[in-house]
C-alpha positions as CSV (number, residue, x, y, z in Angstrom):
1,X,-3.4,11.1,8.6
2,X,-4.5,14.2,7.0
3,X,-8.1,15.7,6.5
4,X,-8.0,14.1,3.0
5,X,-7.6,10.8,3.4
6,X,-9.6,7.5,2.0
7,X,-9.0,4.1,2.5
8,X,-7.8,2.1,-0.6
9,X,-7.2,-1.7,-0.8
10,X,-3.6,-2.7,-2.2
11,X,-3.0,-5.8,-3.8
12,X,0.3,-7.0,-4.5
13,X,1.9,-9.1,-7.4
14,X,2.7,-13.4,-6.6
15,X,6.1,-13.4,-5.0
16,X,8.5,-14.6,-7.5
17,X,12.4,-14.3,-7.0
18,X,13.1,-12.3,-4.3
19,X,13.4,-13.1,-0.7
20,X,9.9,-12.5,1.0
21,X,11.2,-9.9,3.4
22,X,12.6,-7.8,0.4
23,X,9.6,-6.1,-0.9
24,X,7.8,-6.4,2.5
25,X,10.4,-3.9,3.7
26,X,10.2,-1.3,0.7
27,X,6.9,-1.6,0.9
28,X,6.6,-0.3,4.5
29,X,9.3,2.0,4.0
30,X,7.6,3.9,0.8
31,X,3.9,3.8,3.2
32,X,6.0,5.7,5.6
33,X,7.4,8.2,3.8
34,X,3.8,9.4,2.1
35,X,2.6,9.6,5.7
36,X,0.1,6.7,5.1
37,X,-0.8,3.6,7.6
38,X,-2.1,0.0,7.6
39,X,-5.3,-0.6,8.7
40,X,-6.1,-4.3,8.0
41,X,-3.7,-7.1,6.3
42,X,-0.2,-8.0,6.6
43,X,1.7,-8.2,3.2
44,X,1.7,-10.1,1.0
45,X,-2.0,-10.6,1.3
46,X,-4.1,-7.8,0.7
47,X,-3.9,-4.9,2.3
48,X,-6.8,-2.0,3.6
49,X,-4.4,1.3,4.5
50,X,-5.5,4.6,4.9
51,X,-3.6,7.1,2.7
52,X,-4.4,10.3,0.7
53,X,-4.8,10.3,-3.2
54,X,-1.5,11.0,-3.6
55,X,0.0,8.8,-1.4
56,X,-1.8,6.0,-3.0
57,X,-0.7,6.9,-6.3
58,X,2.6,6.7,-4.9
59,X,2.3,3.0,-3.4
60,X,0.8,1.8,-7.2
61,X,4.2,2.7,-8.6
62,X,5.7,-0.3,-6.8
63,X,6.5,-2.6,-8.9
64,X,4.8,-5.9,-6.8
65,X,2.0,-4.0,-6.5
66,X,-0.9,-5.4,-9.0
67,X,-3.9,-2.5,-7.7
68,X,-4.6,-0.1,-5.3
69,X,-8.5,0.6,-5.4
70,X,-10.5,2.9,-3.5
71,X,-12.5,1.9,-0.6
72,X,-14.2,4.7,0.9
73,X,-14.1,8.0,0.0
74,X,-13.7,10.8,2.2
């Protein structure tokens, strides 16, 4: 992770119609390709990942993700 990062604490949106593994699998895909990680949690529970600003402005667009607040700040 880079110099900037902070740890933010993603919540995601009640599973509706799709398969489970569906947005599980975008979801780790798009964390990947901002260069950010999980630290605590296993989707679709909440989740603590570390992850710049960007990159957690990124993982909001999602569309099953409800919030991604701040936890600590670098």
């Amino acid at each position: 992770m880079q110099n900037d990062s902070t740890v933010f604490r993603v919540r995601f949106i009640p599973l509706i119609d799709k398969p489970s593994g569906e947005d599980e699998s975008e979801f780790t895909s798009r964390l990947k390709s901002v260069g950010a990680m999980v630290i605590y949690g296993e989707y679709p529970d909440a989740v603590t990942i570390g992850a710049t600003t960007q990159a957690a402005d990124h993982i909001a667009e999602l569309p099953f993700v409800r919030t991604v607040d701040v936890v600590i700040e670098d």
